[in-house]
N, C-alpha and C positions, 0 to 999 in steps of 0.2 A: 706606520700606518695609523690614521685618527680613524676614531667612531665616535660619532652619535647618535647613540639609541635613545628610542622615543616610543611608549605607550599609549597609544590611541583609543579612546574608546567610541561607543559608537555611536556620541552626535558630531563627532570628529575632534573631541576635546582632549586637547596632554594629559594625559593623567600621570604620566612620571619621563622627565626626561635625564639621562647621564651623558655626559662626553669623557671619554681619556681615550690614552694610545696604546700602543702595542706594547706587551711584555716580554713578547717573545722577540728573538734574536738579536739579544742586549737593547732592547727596547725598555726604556724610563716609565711609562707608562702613561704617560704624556701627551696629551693630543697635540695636532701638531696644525688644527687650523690657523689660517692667519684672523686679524681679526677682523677683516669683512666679510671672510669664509664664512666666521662663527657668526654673525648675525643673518647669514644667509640659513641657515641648517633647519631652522625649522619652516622656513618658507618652502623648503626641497624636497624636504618629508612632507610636508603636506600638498604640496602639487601635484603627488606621487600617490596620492589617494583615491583618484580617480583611475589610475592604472587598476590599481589594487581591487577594486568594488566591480573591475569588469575582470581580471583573472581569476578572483576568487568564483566565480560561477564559470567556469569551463574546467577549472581541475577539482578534484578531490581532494587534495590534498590539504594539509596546515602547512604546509612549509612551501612557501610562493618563490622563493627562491629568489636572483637578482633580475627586480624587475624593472628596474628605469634604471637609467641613468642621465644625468649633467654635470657637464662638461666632465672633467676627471671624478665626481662622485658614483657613485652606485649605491642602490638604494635596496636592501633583501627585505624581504615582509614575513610574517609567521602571524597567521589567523588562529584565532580562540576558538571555540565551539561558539561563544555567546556574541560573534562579530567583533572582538577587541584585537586592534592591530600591533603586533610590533613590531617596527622599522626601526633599520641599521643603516645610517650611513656611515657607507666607509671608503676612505679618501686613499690610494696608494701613496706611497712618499714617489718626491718629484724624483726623487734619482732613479730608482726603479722604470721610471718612466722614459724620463731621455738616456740613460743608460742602454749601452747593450745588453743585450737577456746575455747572462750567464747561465751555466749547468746551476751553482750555486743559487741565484734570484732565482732561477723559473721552481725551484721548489718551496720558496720559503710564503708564507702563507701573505704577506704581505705583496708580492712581486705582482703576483697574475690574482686580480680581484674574480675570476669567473672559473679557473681553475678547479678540478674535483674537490684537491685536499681544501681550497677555503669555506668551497660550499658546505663540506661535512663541518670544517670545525666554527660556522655560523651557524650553522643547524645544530651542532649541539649546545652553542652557546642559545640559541634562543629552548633550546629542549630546558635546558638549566635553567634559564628565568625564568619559562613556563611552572614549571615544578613549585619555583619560591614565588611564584605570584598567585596562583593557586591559595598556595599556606599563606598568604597575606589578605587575600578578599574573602577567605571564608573566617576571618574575623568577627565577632556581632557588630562591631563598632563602624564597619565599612559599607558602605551604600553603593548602589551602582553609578560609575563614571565619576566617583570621587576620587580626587588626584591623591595619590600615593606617597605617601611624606611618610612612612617609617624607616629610620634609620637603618634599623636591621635589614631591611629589603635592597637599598642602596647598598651598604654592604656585600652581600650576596650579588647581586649585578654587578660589581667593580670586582668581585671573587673571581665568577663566571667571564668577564672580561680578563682577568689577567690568567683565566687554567686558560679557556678556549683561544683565543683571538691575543 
């Protein structure tokens, strides 16, 4: 499975974007876009901004859960208190797809993108970069909607990618 995650803030500017792949289930860690995929990725998360700006006022919640999709991507969102977005695309691998569902696939966090077990382990992947972004903007040096180039931070989000996701 590929992701890219992307930090939005709130005139709808990147402020940190990462791609890799899956860790889990002898996964390289490797994203696995092709590369017109990858030039597509941030046009998909940002299309998917206007989903966001109308689900975020009917729930409560931070955690928006997967709210668009195209074609084979899905798109999960996690709102800030202060309106800063973070969006997860993440791509199933094709085998999974035209494959038959096995008892083995339909468990593994990769197979079934809307399945419980992947929603908890995206939600705690975004709970985990909530936390280190936090300790990264209450820096003095950091301004609001300024894009986030600390190494340390990247770091910590490819951590949180290869426990969670």
């Amino acid at each position: 499975m590929s992701y890219y995650f992307a930090i939005i803030g709130t005139q709808d500017n990147p402020l940190f974007e990462y791609e890799f792949g899956t860790s889990k289930q002898g996964g390289d860690g490797q994203s696995r876009f092709t590369d017109q995929a990858r030039h597509l990725n941030q046009f998909i998360l940002h299309s998917s901004l206007d989903i966001v700006e109308e689900v975020q006022w009917t729930t409560g919640q931070l955690y928006l859960k997967a709210i668009d999709r195209f074609f084979n991507n899905y798109i999960s969102c996690f709102m800030t208190g202060g309106s800063i977005k973070f969006l997860l695309l993440h791509q199933p691998p094709t085998s999974a797809i035209l494959s038959v569902p096995s008892t083995r696939n339909s468990t593994s966090i990769g197979a079934n993108p809307t399945s419980p077990q992947t929603e908890e382990a995206i939600k705690n992947f975004f709970t985990e970069v909530y936390e280190n972004y936090v300790k990264a903007i209450m820096s003095p040096f950091y301004k609001v909607n300024m894009e986030i180039k600390n190494p340390v931070f990247r770091s910590r989000v490819a951590a949180a990618g290869r426990k969670y996701l």
